[in-house]
Rosetta silent file (secondary structure, phi, psi, omega in degrees, C-alpha in Angstrom):
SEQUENCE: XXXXXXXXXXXXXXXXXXXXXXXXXXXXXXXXXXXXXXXXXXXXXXXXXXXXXXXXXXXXXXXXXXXXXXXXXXXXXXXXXXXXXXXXXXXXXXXXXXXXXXXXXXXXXXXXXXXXXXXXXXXXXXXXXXXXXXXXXXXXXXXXXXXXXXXXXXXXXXXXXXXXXXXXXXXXXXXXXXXXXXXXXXXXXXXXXXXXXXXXXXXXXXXXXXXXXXXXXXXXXXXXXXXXXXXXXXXXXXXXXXXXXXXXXXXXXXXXXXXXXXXXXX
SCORE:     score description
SCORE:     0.000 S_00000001
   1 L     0.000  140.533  167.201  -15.301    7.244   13.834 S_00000001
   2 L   -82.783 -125.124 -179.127  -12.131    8.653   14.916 S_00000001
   3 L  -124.658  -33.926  162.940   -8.555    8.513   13.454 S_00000001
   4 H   -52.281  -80.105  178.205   -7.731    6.075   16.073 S_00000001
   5 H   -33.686  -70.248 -175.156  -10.918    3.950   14.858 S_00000001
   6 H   -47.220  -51.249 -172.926  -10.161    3.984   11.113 S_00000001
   7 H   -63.706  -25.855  178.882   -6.382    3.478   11.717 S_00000001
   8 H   -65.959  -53.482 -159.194   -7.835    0.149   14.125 S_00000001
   9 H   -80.899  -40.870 -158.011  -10.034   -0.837   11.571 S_00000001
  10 H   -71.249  -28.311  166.254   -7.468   -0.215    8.139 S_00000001
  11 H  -101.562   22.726 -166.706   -5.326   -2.473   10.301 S_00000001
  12 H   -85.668  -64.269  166.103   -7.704   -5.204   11.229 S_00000001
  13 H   -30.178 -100.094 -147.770   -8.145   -5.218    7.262 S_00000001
  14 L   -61.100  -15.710  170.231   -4.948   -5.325    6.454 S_00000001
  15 H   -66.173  -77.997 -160.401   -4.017   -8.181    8.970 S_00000001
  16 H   -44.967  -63.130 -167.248   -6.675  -10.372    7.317 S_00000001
  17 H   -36.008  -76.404  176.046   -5.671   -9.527    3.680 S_00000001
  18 H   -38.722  -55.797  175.833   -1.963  -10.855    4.915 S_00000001
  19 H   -63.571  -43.038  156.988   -3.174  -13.950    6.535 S_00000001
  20 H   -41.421  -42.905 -175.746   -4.519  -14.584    3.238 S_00000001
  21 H   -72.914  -53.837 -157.221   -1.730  -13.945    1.035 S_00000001
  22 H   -67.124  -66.325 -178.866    0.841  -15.412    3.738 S_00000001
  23 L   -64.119  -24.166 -177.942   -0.818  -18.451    5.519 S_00000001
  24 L  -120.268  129.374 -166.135   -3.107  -19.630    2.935 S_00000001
  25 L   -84.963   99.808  171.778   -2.868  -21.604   -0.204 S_00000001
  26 H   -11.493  -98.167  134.229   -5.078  -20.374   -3.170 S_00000001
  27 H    48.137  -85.654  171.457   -4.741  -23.845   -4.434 S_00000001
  28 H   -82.765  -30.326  177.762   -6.101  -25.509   -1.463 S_00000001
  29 H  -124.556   33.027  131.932   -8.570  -23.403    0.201 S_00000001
  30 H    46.946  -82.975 -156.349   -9.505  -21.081   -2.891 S_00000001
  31 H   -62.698  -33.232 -169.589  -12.721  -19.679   -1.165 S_00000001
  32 H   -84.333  -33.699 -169.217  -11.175  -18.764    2.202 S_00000001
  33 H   -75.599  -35.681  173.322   -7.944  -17.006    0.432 S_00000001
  34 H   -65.006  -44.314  141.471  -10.639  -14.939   -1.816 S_00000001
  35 H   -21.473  -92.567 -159.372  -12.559  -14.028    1.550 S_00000001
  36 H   -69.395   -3.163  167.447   -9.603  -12.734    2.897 S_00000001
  37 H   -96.350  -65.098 -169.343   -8.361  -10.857   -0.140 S_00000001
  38 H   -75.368    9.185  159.061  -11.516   -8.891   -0.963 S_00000001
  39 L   -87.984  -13.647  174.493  -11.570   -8.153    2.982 S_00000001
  40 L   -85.545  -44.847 -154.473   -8.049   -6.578    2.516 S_00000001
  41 L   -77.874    4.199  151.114   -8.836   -4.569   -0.226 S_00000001
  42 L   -45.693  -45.511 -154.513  -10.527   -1.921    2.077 S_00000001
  43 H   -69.280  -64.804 -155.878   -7.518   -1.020    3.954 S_00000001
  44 H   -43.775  -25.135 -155.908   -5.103    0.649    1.615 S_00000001
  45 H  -102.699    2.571  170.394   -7.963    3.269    0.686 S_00000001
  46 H   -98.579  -20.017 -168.950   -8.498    3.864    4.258 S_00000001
  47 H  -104.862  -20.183 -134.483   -4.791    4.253    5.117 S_00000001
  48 H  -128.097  -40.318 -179.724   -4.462    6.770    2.066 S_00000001
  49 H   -48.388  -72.765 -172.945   -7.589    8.567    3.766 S_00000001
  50 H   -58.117  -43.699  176.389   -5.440    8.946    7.146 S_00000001
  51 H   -82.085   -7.533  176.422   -2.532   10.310    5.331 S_00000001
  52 H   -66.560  -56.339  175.599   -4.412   12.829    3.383 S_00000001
  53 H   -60.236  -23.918  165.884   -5.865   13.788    6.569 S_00000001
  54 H   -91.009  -18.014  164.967   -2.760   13.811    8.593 S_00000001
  55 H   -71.543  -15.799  162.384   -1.019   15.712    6.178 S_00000001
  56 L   -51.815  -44.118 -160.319   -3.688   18.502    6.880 S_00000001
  57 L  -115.231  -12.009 -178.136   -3.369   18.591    9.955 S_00000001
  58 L   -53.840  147.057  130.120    0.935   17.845   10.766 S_00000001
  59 L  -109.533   51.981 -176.933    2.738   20.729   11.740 S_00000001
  60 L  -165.331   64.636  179.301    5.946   18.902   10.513 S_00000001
  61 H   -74.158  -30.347  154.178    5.562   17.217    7.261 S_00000001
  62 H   -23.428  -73.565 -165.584    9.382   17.002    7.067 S_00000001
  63 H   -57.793  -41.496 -178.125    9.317   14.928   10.069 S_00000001
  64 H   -68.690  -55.346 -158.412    6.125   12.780    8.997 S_00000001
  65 H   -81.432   -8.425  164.496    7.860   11.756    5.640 S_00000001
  66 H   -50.523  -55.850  176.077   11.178   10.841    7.845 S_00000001
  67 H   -71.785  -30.212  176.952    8.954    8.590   10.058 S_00000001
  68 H   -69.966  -56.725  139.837    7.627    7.125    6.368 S_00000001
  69 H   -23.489  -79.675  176.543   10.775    6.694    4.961 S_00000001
  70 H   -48.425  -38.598  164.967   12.410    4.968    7.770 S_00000001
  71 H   -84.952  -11.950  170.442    9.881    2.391    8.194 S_00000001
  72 H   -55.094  -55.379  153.313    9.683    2.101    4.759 S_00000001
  73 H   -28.909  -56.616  175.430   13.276    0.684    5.188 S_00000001
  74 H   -52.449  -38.841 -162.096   12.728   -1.083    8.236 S_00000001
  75 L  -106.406   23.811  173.386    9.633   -3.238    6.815 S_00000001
  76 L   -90.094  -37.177  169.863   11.163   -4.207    3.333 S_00000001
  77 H   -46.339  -59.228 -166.946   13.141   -6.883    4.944 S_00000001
  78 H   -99.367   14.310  177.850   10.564   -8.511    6.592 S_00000001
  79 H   -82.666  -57.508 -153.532    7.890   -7.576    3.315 S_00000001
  80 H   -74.580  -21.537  167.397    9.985   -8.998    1.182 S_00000001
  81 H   -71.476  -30.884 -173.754   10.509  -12.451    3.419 S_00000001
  82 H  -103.862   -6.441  141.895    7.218  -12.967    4.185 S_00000001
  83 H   -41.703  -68.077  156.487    5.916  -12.488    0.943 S_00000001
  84 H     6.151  -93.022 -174.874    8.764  -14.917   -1.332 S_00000001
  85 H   -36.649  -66.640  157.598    6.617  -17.781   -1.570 S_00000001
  86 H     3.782  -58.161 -158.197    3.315  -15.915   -2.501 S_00000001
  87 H   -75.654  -65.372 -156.551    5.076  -14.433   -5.516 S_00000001
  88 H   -91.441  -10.888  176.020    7.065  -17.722   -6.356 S_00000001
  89 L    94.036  -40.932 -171.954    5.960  -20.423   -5.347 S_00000001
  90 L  -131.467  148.223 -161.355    8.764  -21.549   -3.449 S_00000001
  91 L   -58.864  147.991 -176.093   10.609  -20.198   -0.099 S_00000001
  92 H   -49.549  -61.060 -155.559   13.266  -17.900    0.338 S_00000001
  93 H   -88.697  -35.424  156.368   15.526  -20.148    2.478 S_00000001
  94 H   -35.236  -80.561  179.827   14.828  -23.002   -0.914 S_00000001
  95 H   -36.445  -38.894 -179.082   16.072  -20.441   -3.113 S_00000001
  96 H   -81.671  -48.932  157.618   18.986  -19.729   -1.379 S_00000001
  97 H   -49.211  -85.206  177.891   20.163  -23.156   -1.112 S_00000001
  98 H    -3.287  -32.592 -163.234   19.741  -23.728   -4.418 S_00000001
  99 H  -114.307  -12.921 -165.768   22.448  -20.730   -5.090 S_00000001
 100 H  -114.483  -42.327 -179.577   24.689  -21.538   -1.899 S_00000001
 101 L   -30.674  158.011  143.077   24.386  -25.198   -1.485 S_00000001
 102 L    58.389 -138.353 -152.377   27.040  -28.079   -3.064 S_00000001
 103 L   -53.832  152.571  177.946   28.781  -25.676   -5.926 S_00000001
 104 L   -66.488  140.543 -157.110   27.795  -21.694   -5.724 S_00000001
 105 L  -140.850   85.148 -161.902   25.611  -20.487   -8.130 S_00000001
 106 H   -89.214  -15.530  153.091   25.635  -16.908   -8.980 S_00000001
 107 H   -85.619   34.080 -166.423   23.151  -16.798  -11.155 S_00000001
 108 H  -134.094  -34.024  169.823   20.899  -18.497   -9.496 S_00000001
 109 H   -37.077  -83.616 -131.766   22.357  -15.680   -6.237 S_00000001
 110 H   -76.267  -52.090  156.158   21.558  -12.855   -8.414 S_00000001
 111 H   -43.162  -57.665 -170.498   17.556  -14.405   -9.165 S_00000001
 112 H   -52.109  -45.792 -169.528   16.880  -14.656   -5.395 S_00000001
 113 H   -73.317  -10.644  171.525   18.164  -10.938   -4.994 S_00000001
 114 H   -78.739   -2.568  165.143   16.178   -9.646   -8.140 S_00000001
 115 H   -74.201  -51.421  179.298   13.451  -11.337   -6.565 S_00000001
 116 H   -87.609   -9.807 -162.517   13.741   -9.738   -2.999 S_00000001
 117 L  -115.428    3.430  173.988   14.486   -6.238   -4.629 S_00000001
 118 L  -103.562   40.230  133.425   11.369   -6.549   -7.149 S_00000001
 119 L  -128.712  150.869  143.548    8.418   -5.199   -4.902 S_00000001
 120 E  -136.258  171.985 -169.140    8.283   -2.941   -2.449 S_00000001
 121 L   -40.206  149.533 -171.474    6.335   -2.137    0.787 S_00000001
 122 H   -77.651  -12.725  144.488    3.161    0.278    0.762 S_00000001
 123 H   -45.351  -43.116 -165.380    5.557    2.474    2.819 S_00000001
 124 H   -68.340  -74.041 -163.624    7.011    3.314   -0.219 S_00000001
 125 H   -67.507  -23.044  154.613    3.888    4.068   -1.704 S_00000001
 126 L  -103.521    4.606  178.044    2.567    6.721    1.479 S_00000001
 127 H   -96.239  -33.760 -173.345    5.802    7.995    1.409 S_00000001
 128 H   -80.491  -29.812  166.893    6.151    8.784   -2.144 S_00000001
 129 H   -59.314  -58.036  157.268    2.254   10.025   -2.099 S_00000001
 130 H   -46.125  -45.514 -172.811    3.117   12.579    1.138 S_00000001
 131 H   -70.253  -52.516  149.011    5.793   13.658   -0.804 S_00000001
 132 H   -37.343  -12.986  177.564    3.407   14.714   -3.626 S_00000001
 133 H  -109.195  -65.706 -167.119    1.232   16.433   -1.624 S_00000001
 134 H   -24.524  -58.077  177.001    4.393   18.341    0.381 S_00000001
 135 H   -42.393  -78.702 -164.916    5.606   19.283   -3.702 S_00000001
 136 H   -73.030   27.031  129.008    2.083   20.424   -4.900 S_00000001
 137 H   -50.937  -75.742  165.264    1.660   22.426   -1.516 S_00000001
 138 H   -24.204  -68.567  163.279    4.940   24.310   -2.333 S_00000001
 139 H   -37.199  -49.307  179.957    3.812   24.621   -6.145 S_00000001
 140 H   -70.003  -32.222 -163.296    0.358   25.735   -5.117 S_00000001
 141 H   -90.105  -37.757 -179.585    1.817   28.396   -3.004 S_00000001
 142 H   -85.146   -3.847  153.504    4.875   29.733   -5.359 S_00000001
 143 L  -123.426   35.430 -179.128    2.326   29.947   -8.372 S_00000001
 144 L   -61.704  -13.876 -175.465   -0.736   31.075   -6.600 S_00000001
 145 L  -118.073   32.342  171.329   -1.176   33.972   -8.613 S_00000001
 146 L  -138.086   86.750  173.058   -0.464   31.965  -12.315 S_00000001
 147 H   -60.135  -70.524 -110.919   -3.249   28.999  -11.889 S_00000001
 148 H   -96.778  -19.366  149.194   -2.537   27.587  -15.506 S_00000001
 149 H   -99.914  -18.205  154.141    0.626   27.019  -14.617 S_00000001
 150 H   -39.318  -68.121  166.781    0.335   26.130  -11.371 S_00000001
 151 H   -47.647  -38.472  166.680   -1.663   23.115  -12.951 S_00000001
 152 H   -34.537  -43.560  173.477    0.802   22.655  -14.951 S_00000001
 153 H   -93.254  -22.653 -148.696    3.430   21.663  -12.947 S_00000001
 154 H   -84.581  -44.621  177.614    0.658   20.032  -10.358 S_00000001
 155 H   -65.217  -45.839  173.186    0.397   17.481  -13.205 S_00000001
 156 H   -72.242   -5.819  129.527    3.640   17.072  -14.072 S_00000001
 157 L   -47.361   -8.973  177.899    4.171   15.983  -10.297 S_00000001
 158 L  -119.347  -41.377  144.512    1.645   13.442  -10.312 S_00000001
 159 H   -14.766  -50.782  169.885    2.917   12.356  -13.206 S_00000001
 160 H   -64.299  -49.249 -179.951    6.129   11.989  -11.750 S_00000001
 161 H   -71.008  -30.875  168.112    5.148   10.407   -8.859 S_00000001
 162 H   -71.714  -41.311 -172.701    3.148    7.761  -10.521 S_00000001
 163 H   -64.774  -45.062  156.177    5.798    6.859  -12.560 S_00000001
 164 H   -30.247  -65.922 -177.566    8.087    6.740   -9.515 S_00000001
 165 H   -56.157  -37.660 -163.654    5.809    4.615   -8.088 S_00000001
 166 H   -73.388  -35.150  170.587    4.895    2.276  -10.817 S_00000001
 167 H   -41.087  -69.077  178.851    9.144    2.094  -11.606 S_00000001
 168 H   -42.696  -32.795 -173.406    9.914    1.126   -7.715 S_00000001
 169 L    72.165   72.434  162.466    6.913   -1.787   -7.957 S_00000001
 170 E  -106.811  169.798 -179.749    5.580   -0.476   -4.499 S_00000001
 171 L   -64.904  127.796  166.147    2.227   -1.853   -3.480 S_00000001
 172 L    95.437  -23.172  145.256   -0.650   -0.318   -5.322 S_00000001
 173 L    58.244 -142.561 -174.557    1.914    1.374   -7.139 S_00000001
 174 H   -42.445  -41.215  170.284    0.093    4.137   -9.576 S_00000001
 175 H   -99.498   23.303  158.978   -3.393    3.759   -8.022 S_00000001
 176 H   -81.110  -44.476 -170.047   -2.087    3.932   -4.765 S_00000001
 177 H   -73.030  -16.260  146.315   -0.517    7.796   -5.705 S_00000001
 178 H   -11.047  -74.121 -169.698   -3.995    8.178   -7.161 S_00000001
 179 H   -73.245  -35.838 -178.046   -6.213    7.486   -4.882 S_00000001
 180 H   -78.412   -3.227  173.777   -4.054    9.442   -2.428 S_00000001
 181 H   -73.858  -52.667 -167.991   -4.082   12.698   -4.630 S_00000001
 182 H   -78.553  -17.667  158.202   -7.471   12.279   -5.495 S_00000001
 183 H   -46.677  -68.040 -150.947   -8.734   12.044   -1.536 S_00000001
 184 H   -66.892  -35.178 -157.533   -6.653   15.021   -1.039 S_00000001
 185 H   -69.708  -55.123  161.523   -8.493   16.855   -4.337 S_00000001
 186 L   -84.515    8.473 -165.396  -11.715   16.335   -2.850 S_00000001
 187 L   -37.006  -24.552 -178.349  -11.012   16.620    0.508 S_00000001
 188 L   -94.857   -0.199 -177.603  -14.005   18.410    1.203 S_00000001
 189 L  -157.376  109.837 -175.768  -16.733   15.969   -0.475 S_00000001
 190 H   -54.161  -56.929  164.548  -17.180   12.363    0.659 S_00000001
 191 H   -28.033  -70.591 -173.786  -19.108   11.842   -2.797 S_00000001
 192 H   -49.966  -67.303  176.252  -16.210   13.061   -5.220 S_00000001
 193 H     9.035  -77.585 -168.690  -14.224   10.806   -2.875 S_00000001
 194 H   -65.677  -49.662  173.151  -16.077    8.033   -3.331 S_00000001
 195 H   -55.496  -48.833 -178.758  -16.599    8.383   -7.026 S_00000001
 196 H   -79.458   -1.323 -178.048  -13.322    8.971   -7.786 S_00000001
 197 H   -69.827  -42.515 -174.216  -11.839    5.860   -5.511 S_00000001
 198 H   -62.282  -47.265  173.852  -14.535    3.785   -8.057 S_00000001
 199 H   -75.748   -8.514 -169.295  -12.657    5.030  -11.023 S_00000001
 200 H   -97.718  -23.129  173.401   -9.724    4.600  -10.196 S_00000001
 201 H   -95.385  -26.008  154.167  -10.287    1.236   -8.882 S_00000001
 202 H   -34.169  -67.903 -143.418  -12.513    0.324  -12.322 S_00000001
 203 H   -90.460  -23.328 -170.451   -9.593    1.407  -14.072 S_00000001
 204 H  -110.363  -91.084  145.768   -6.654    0.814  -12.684 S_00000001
 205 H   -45.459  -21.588  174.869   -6.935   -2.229  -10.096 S_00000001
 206 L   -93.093  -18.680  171.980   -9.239   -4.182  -11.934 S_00000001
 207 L   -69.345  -37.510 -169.513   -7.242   -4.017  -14.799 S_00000001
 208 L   -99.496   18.774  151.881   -4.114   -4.894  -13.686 S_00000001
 209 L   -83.357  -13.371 -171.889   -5.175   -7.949  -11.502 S_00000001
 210 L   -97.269  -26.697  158.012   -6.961   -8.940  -14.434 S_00000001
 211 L   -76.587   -6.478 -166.476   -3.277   -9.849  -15.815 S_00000001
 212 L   -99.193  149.208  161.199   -2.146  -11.815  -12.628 S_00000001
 213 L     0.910  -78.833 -168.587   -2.022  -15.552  -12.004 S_00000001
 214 L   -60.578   -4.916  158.736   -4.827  -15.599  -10.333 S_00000001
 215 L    84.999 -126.447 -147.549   -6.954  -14.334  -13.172 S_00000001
 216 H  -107.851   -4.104  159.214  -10.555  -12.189  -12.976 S_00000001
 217 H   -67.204  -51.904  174.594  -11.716  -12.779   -9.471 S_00000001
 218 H   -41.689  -48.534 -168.418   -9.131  -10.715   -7.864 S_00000001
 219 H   -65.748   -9.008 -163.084   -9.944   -7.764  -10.416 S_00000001
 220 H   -90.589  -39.022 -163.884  -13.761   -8.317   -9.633 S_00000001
 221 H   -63.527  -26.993 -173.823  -12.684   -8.267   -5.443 S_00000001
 222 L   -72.171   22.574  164.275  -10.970   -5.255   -6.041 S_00000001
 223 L  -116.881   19.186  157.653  -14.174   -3.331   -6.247 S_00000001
 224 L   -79.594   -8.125 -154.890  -14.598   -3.908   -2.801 S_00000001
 225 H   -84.485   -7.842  179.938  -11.717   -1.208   -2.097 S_00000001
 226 H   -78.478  -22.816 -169.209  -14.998    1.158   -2.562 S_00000001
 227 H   -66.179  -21.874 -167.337  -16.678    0.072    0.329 S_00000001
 228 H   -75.683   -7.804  154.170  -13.797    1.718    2.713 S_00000001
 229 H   -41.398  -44.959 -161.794  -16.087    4.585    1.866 S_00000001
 230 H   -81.651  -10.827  111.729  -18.726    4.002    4.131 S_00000001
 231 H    16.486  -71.968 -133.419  -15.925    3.769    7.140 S_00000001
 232 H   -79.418  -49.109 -150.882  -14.450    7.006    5.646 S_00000001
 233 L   -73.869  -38.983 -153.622  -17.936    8.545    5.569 S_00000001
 234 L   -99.982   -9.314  164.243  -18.433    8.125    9.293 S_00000001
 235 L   -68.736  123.025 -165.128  -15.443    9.688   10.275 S_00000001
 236 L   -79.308    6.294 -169.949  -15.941   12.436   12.986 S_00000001
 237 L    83.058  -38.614  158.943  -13.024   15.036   12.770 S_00000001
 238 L   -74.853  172.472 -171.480  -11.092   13.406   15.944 S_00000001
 239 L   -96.805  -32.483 -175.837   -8.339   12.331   16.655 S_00000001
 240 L    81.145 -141.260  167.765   -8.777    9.594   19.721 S_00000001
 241 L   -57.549  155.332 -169.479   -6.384    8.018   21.133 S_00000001
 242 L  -141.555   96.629  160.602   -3.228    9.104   20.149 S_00000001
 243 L  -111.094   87.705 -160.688   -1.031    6.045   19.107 S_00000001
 244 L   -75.871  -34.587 -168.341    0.923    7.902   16.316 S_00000001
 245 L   -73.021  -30.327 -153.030    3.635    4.752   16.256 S_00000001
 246 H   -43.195  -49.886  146.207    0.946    2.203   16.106 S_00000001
 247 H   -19.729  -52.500 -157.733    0.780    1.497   12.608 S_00000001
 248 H   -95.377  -80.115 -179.425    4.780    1.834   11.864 S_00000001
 249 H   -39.718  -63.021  175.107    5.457   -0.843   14.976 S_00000001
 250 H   -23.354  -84.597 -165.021    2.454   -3.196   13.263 S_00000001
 251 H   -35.716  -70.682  149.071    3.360   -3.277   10.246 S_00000001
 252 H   -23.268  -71.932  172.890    6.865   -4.799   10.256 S_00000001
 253 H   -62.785  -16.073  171.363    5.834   -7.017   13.202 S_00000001
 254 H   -89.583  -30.024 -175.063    2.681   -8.471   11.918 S_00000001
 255 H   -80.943  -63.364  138.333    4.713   -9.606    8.442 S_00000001
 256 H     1.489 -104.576 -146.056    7.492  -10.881   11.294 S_00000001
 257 H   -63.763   -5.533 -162.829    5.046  -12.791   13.252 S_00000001
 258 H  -108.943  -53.509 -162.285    2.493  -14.095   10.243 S_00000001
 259 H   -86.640  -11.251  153.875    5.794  -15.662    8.303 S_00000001
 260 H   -60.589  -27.292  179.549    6.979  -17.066   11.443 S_00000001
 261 H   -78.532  -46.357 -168.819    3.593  -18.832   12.021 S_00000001
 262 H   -77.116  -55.796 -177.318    3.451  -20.023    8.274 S_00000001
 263 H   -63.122  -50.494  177.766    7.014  -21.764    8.841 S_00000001
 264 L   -60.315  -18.394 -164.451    6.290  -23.298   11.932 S_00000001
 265 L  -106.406  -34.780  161.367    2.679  -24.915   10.752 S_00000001
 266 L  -106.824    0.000    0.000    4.579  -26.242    7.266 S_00000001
């Protein structure tokens, strides 16, 4: 498969996953919203894949974490709108009445925006991982001749970054910067890969879904995120087609057009 394929398929994935979360009510269709969650939980480890590998190969990682960054901005708006219910049960445009409607309510204001400002997008989450690998590039090269401290700081940077992550709430948060460190670690053996995406999803993802609402089926689906191996596996060294925005337009616009769909049908 090419980079163009994988990037097709992680966002094929990641469409479904979203029509689950957005369009469908646990509640009422249960089986179909579980379908469509442990078919999502391929993509991110497939997406995490593509940035290891595009960070490899950029000759402008400045520029790539710019383009990460920006849309990271760009899609929080429409993340955080099309999401709202999901988390809460009840709609954005509710919520706001509630706080604008008959007398003003600023503490009721102040909930909606701690609400929209408590997750954010897995932009966040390749942007803060490329910047860990840009750092430990930098590190590796300005202590190449001290390894033990070279590791040293190489830790305390993933450290950092996890922490970063897990602070911010972006999606996948700590096993997102994980998985994308530990791709990059192994870069050279589909196996280590593979193993470590199982611990980390054992350890990590099943655990903390194993605290959420929805109880211990999500942590069991989330040991489907291993399967984006065999995808992974099959990848040929090209590049394909070369739709570098595709992704970056998608994203935003599929969250857009999925909560627009969701309003209009209730």
């Amino acid at each position: 498969m090419t980079t163009f394929a994988l990037k097709l398929l992680a966002i094929s994935l990641m469409l479904i996953d979203h029509i689950g979360v957005i369009m469908i009510s646990p509640k009422e269709h249960w089986e179909l919203y579980v379908i469509c969650r442990g078919i999502g939980r391929l993509a991110f480890p497939v997406f995490a894949f593509l940035l290891v590998e595009g960070f490899s190969r950029t000759s402008n990682v400045k520029r790539y974490l710019e383009r990460l960054g920006l849309f990271a901005l760009i899609s929080e708006i429409p993340f955080d709108i099309a999401f709202y219910k999901a988390r809460y049960g009840i709609s954005l445009w509710t919520d706001i009445g509630k706080a604008v409607g008959g007398s003003f309510d600023m503490d009721a204001l102040q909930l909606v925006f701690h609400r929209l400002c408590a997750y954010q997008n897995v932009f966040f989450t390749l942007f803060l991982g490329l910047f860990l690998l840009y750092y430990m590039k930098r590190v590796g090269y300005r202590y190449r001749n001290h390894r033990v401290l070279c590791n040293v700081w190489e830790a305390l940077l993933v450290i950092g970054f996890s922490a970063a992550a897990y602070l911010v709430r972006s999606d996948y948060g700590v096993a997102g910067i994980l998985i994308i460190i530990a791709f990059h670690a192994f870069r050279g053996s589909r196996l280590l890969q593979s193993l470590s995406l199982f611990v980390i999803t054992v350890s990590l993802l099943c655990n903390i879904n194993y605290f959420m609402e929805t109880g211990n089926i999500l942590s069991i689906i989330s040991l489907l995120a291993t399967l984006a191996m065999i995808p992974i596996a099959l990848f040929n060294d090209k590049k394909g087609k070369d739709v570098k925005y595709l992704f970056y337009i998608f994203y935003p616009g599929h969250l857009i057009v999925l909560y627009l769909l969701n309003l209009a049908i209730s």
